[in-house]
C-alpha positions as CSV (number, residue, x, y, z in Angstrom):
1,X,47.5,74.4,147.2
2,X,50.5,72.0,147.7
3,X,50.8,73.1,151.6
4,X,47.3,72.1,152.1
5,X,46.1,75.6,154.0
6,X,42.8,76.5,153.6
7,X,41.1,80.0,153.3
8,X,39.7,78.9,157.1
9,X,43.5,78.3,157.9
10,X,43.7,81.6,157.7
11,X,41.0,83.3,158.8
12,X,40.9,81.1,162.4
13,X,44.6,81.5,162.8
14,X,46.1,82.8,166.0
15,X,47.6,86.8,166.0
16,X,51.4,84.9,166.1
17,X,50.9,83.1,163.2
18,X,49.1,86.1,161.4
19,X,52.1,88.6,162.5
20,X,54.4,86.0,161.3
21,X,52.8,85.7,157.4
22,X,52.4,89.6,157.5
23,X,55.8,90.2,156.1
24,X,55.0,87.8,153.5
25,X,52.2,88.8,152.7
26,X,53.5,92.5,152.4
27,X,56.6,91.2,150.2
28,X,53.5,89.8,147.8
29,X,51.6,93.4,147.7
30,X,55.2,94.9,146.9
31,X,55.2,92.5,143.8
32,X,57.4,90.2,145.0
33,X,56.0,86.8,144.5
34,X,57.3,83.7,146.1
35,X,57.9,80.7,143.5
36,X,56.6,78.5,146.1
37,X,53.3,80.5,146.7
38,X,53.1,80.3,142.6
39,X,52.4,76.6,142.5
40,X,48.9,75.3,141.9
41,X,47.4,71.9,142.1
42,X,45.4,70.2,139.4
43,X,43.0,67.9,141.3
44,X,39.8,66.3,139.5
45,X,36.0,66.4,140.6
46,X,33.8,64.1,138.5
47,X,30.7,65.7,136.4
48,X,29.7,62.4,136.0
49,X,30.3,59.4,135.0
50,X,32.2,59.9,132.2
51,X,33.7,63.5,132.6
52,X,36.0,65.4,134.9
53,X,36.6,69.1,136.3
54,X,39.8,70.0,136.8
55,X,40.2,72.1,140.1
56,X,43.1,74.3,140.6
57,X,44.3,74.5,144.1
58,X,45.7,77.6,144.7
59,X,47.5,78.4,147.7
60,X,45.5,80.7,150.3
61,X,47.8,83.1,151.1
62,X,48.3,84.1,147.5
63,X,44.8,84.0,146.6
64,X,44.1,86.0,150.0
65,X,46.3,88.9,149.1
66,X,45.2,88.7,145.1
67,X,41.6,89.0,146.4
68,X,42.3,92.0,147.9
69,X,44.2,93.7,145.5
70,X,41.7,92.7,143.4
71,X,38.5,94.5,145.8
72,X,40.3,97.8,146.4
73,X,40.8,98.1,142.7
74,X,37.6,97.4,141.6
75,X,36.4,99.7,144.7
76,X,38.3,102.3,142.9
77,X,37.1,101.9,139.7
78,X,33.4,101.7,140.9
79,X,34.2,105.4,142.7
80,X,36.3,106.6,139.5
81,X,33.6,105.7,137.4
82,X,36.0,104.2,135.2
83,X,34.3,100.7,134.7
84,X,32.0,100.7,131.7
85,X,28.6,100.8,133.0
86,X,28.1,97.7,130.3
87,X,30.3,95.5,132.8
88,X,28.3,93.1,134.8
89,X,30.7,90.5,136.3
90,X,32.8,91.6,139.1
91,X,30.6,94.9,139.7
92,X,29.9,95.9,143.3
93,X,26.7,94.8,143.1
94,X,26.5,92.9,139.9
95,X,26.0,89.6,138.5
96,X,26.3,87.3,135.7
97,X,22.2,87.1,136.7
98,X,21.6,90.7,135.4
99,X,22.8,89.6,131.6
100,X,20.9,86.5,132.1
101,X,17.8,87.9,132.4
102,X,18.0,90.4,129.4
103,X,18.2,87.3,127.3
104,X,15.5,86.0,128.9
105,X,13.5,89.0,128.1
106,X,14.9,89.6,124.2
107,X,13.9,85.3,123.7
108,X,10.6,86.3,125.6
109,X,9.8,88.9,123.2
110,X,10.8,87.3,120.1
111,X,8.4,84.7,121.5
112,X,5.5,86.9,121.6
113,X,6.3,88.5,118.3
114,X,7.0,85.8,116.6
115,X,10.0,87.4,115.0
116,X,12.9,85.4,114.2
117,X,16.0,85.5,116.7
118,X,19.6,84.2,116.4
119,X,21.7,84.6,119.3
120,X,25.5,84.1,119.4
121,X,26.8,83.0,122.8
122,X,30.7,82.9,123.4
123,X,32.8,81.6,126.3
124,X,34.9,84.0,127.0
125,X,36.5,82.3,130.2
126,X,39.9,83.1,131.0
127,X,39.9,85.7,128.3
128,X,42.0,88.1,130.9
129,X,44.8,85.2,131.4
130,X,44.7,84.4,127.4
131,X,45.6,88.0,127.0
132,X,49.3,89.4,125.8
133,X,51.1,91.8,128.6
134,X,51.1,94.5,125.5
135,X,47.5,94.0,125.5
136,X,46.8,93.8,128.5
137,X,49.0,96.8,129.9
138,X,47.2,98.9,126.8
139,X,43.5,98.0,128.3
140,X,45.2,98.9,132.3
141,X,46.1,102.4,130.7
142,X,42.8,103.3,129.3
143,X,40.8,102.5,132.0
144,X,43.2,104.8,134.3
145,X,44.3,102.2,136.2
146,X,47.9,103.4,138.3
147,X,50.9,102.5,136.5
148,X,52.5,100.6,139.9
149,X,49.2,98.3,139.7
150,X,49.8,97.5,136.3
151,X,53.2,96.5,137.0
152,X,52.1,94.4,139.9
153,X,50.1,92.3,137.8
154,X,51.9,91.8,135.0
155,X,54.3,90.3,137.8
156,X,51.6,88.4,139.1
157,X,50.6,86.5,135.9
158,X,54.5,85.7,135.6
159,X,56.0,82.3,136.6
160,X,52.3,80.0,137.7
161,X,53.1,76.7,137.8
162,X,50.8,73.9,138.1
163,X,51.3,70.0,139.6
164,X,48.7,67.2,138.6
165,X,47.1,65.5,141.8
166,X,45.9,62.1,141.2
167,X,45.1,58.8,143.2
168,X,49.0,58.1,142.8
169,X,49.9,61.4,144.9
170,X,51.5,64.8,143.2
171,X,53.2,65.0,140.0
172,X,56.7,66.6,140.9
173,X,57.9,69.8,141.1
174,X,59.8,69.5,137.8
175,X,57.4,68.4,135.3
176,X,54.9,71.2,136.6
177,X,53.2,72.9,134.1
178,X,53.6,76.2,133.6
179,X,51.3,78.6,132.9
180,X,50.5,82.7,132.7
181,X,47.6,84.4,134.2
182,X,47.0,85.7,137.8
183,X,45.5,84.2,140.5
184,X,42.6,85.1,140.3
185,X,42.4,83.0,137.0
């Protein structure tokens, strides 16, 4: 993010400076987010030599407490047995690898067949961000999550900003963008 601290900032920091970001980081899991802590930075990676990935930088403390919301709730659900068994990204345990390999098997077997096979892929990436708050508080209800968690994100996906970082240094703080969708997005 903007203050530069990394993930290993964090995890290597002395006990004083962990003490002294506990109250902030408590203030965060009580759903009250600091604006400064809401700022990302856009920064580019090259694919090659004609195309770019833009990076957000998110700041680490932010992402650090999001994260971990993020694990007991899906702890939770995995215990509940309230996440679809159909779900295979962001399971204990799962992966985008398990999916893969069904396709692999249904092209497989249209291969050996020799039966004809369409297949309809769609990028569904950032579909939770892209989401309304009605929506979203609606899909939070039926899958039983607590009414105080859905609160806390719905404030979290308020008030994201985002600066542009380019050779010429940071885009300022005014023209950020502004954009909806937690962290974790």
């Amino acid at each position: 993010g903007l203050s530069a601290t990394t993930r290993e900032h964090l995890l290597y920091a002395p006990d004083h400076i962990l003490t002294a970001l506990l109250p902030v980081a408590n203030s965060i899991l009580d759903g009250n987010f600091p604006e400064i802590l809401q700022i990302g930075a856009i920064s580019s990676i090259p694919k090659d030599a004609r195309r770019i990935r833009p990076v957000t930088l998110l700041e680490a403390l932010q992402k650090a407490v999001d994260t971990r919301v993020n694990k007991r709730w899906l702890a939770r659900m995995e215990e509940d047995g309230t996440m679809t068994a159909n779900q295979f990204a962001w399971r204990i345990g799962g992966s985008p690898a398990d999916p893969s390999d069904i396709l692999a098997a249904i092209i497989e077997d249209a291969r050996l067949f020799n039966e004809t096979l369409a297949i309809l892929l769609e990028d569904c990436s950032e579909a939770f961000d892209s989401m309304t708050d009605e929506a979203l508080t609606i899909a939070l209800q039926v899958s039983g999550t607590d009414v105080k968690l859905i609160n806390w994100i719905l404030r979290a996906r308020r008030n994201q900003r985002r600066v542009v970082i380019t050779q010429g240094g940071v885009s300022p703080l005014t023209t950020a963008m502004l954009v909806e969708g937690g962290v974790q997005g």
